[in-house]
N, C-alpha and C positions, 0 to 999 in steps of 0.2 A: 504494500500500500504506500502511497506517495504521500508526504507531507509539506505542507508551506508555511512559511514562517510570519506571523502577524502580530508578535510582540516580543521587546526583549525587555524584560522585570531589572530594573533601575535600583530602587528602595524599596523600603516599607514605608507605609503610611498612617501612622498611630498605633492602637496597642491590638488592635483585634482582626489583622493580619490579613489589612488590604495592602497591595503595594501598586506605584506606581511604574509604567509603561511608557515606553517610545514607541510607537507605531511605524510596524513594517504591514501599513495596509491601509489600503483607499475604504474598510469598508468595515469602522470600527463597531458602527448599531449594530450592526448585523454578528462581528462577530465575537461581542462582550455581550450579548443579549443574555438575558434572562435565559438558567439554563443548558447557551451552550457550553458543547463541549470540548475542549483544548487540552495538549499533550506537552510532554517537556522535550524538547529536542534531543533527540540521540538517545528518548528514554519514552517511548509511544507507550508503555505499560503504565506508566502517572499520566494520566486522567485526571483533570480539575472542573470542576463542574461551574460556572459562574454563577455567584450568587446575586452579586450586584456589580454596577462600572455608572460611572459617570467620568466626564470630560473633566481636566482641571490642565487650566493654560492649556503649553502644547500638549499634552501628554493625556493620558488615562490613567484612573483611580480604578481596581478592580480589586473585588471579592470575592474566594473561591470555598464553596461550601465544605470543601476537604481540608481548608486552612482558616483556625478559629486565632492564631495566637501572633504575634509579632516574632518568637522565637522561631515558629514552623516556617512563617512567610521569609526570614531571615535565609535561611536554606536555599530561596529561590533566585535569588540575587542574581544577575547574571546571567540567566537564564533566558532561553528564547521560548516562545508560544508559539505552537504550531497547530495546524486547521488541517484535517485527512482531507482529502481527494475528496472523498462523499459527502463530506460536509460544505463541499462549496458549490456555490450554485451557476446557474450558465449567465452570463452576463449577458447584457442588449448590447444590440449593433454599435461600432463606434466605441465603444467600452473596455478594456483590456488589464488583466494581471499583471504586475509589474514583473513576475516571470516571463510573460508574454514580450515586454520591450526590451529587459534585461539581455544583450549579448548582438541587437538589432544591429545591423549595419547600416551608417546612417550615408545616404546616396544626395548629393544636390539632385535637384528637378532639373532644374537648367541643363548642366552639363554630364552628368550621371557617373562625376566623380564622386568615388569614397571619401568621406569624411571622417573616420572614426568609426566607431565600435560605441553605442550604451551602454557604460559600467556601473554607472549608479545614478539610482531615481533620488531627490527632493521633496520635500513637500510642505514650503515655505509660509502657503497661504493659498492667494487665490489661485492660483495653478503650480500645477509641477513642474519643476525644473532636473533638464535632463541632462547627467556628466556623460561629456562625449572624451573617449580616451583617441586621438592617434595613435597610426601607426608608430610614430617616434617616438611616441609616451606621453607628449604633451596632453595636457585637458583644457576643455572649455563649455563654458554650460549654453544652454538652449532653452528655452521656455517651450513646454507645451500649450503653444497657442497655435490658434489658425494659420496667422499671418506668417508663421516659423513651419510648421507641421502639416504638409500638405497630403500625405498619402504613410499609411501602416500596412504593411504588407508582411503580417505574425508568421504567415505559410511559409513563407521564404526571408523568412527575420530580417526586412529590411524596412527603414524609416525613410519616407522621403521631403527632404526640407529645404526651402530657400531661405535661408540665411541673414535674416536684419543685417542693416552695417555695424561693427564694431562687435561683435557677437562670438567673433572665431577673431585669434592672435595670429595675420597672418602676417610674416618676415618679408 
């Protein structure tokens, strides 16, 4: 069975062993809901059952009905949350996993030169910002916006984007 990763456990949050969460996911309602259920990475046999979650700032407050005490949630530290395969549902058109863009090859529209490789998603506010690694190692980010993001092509993991000015450090 496959798993993906949707949180990695920061601290503890007070004495009765909620802790809080960095979000590795576009899709936190859904998956701190009342109920579900999430595993510890590299360890799918711990099963956490959520109890509660609310938002605080960037981050999540979650409470897991397996974990009553600040001492147990102390353990989790460091730790990544991860979502089975079957637990995740099919997305609408236009919509995508960030496994999905993860490793994309990013193609100008214009010229249908390579730009890079997606190495790592953002997600600053109002859109996600996307790290483009070059070939030669350098990085440069990207906004997922229209005017940047013209065509996703998941089948054949390529992004295709023209380029605002100033956007790519070109020599």
């Amino acid at each position: 069975m496959q798993f993906y990763d949707v949180a990695r456990i920061l601290s503890t949050h007070g004495l009765k062993g909620e802790v809080k969460v960095a979000l590795i996911t576009d899709f936190p309602e859904e998956r701190f809901d009342l109920n579900k259920k999430l595993a510890i990475k590299n360890d799918p046999e711990t099963v956490l059952t959520v109890r509660k979650s609310r938002p605080f700032k960037q981050f999540w407050l979650i409470q897991f009905n397996e974990i009553t005490d600040i001492n147990s949630a102390e353990k989790l530290i460091g730790k990544t949350l991860v979502v089975s395969e079957q637990n995740q549902h099919e997305l609408p058109a236009g919509s995508y996993y960030y496994r999905d863009i993860l490793g994309c090859d990013v193609i100008d529209n214009q010229s249908g030169a390579n730009l890079g490789q997606i190495t790592g998603i953002e997600t600053p506010g109002a859109n996600d910002v996307w790290e483009i690694t070059e070939e030669n190692g350098n990085e440069y980010l990207i906004p997922y916006i229209d005017q940047v993001v013209k065509k996703i092509d998941v089948e054949h993991k390529k992004v295709f984007v023209e380029l605002l000015e100033g956007l790519r450090n070109e020599d």
